[in-house]
C-alpha positions as CSV (number, residue, x, y, z in Angstrom):
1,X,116.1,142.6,117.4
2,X,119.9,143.0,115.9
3,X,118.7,146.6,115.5
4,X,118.3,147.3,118.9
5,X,120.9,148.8,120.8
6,X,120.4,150.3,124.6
7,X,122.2,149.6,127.8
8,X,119.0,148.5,129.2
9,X,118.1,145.7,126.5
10,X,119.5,142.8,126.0
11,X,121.7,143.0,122.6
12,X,122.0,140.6,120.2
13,X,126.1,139.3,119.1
14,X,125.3,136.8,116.1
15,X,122.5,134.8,114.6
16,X,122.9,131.7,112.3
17,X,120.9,128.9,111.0
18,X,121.3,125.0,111.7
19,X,119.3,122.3,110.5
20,X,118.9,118.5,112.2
21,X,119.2,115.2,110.2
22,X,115.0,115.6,109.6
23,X,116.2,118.3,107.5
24,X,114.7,120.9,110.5
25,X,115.7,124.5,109.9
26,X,116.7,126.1,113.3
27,X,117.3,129.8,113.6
28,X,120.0,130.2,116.4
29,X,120.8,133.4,118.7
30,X,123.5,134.4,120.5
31,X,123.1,136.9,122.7
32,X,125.0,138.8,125.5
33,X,125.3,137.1,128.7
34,X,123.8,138.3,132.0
35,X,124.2,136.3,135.5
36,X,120.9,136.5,136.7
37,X,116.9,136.8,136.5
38,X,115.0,139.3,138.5
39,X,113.0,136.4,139.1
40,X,116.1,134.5,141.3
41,X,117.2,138.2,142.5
42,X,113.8,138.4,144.0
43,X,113.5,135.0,145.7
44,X,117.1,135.1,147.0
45,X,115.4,138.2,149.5
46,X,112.0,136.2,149.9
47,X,114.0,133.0,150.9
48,X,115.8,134.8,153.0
49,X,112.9,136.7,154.9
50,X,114.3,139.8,153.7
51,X,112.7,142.4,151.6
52,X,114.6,143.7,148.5
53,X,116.2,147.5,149.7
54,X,114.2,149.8,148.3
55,X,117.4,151.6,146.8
56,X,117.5,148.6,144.5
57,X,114.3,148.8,144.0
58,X,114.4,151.8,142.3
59,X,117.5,151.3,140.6
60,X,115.9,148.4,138.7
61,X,112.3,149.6,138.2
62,X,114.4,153.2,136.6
63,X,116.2,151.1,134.3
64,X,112.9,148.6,133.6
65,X,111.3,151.5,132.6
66,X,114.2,153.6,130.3
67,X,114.1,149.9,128.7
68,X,110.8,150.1,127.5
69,X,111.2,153.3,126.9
70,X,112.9,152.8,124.3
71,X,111.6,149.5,122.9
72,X,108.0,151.6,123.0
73,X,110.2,154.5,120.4
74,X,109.6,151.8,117.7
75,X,105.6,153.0,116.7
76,X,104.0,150.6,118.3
77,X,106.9,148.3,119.5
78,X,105.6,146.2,122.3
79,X,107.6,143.5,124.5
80,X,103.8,141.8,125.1
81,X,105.3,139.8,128.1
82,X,107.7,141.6,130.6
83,X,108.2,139.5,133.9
84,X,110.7,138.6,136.2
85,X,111.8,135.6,134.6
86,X,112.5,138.2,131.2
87,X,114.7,140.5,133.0
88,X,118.2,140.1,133.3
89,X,120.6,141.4,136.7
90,X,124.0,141.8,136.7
91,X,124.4,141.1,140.5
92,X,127.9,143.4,140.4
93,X,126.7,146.4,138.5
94,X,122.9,146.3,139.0
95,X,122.4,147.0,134.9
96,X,119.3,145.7,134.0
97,X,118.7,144.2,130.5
98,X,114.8,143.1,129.1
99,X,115.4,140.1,127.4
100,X,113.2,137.0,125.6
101,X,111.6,139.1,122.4
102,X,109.8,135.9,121.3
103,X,106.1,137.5,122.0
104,X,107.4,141.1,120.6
105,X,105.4,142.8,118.2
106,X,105.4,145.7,116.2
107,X,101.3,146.7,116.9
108,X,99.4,148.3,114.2
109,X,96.4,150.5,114.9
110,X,93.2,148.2,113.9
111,X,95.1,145.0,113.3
112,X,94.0,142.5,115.2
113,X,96.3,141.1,117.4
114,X,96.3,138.1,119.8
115,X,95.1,138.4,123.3
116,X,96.2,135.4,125.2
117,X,99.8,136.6,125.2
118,X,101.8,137.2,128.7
119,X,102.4,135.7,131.6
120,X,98.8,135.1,133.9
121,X,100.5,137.2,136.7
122,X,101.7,140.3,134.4
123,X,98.6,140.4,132.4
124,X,96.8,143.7,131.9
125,X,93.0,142.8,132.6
126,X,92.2,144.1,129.0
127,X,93.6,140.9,127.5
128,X,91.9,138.8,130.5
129,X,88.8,140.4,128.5
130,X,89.9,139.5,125.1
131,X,90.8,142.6,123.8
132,X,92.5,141.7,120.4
133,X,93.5,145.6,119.9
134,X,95.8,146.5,122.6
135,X,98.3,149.4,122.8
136,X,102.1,149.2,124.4
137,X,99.9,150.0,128.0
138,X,99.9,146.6,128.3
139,X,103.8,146.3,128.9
140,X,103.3,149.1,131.9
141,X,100.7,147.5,133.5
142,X,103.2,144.4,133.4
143,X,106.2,146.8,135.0
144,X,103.6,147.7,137.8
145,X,103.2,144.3,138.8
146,X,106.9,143.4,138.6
147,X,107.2,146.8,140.8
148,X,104.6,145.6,143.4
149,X,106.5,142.2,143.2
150,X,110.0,143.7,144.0
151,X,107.9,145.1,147.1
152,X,106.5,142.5,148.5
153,X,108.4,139.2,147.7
154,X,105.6,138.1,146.0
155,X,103.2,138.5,143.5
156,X,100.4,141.3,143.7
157,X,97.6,139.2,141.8
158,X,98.3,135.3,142.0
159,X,95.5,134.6,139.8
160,X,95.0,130.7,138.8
161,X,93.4,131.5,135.9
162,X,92.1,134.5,133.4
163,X,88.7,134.6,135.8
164,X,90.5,134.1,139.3
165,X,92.9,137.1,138.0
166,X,90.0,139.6,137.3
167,X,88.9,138.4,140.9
168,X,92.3,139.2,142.1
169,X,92.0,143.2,140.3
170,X,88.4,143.7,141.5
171,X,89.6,142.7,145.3
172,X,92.6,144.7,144.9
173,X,90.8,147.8,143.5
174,X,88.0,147.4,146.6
175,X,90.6,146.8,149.6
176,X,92.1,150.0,148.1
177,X,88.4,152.1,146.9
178,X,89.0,154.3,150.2
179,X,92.6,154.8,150.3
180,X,92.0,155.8,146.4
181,X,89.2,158.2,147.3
182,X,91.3,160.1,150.1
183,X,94.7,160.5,147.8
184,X,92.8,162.2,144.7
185,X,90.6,164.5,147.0
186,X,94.5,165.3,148.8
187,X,95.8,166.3,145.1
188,X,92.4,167.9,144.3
189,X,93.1,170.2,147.3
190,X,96.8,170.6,145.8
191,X,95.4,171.4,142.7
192,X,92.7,173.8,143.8
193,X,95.5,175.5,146.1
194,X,97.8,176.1,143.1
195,X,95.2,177.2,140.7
196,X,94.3,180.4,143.3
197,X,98.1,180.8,143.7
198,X,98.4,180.6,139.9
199,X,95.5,182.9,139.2
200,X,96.1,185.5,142.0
């Protein structure tokens, strides 16, 4: 953690250790303040009625994703539980920061890892299977929900559980089956069009 250092994670000022009178050893950080969660950003325009501009929108899913970016540069760095609630806003300037490392891990291909890790909402359906070797995917399919999220003012799967979330997927994927079918035949026609340009 004290070795990362990009405008779009949260940076570490000081560390130190403190113990209790039942001789508990405590490891204390101090990191760099930031005004506001994404998580009370959002519901500020959901309590309000209003949907989030779609200018900020993209300003915050841009830096969301230069963020892990670069925490994905370490080999197999993984946040393993991007949310709302773990992204800071700076109300004034906009700057994001990803913040709460406490489920990060460095993965290593065919070590086992654990799979109940991230919040229900954010989870990639892989670890809803029990997949215990996962790759940094995982933290994207967590941006895309955060991304739907900022859309709609809510969350895009409101599972209750691990089963009642892979219901959510599987009702998400059907509802959009159609609209899926008629966007890769338009980019097959794209395709198809640029190939005889390409080859002409």
């Amino acid at each position: 953690m004290h070795l990362m250092d990009h405008p779009n994670v949260i940076s570490l000022k000081h560390r130190f250790f403190s113990t209790t009178s039942a001789d508990e050893l405590f490891l204390n950080l101090v990191m760099e303040y930031v005004p506001e969660s994404m998580y009370r950003v959002s519901k500020f325009y959901s309590n309000t009625n209003q949907s989030m501009p779609l200018i900020y929108v993209k300003l915050y899913m841009h830096q969301i994703f230069r963020g892990l970016a670069y925490i994905h540069t370490v080999p197999g760095g993984c946040h393993k539980d991007l949310k709302p609630q773990n992204i800071l806003v700076d109300p004034l300037t906009h700057q994001v920061k990803i913040c709460d490392f406490g489920s990060a891990k460095v993965l290593v291909k065919g070590e086992a890892n654990i799979s109940h890790i991230c919040s229900l909402f954010y989870r990639a359906p892989e670890l809803m299977f029990g997949a215990t070797e996962y790759t940094t995917s995982i933290d994207i399919w967590s941006a895309g929900c955060v991304l739907a999220e900022l859309l709609l003012g809510q969350p895009l799967l409101p599972g209750e559980n691990a089963l009642d979330q892979l219901v959510e997927i599987i009702k998400l994927n059907a509802r959009n089956k159609s609209a899926a079918v008629e966007c890769y035949t338009r980019i097959e026609v794209c395709l198809e069009g640029y190939s005889n340009e390409a080859g002409a």
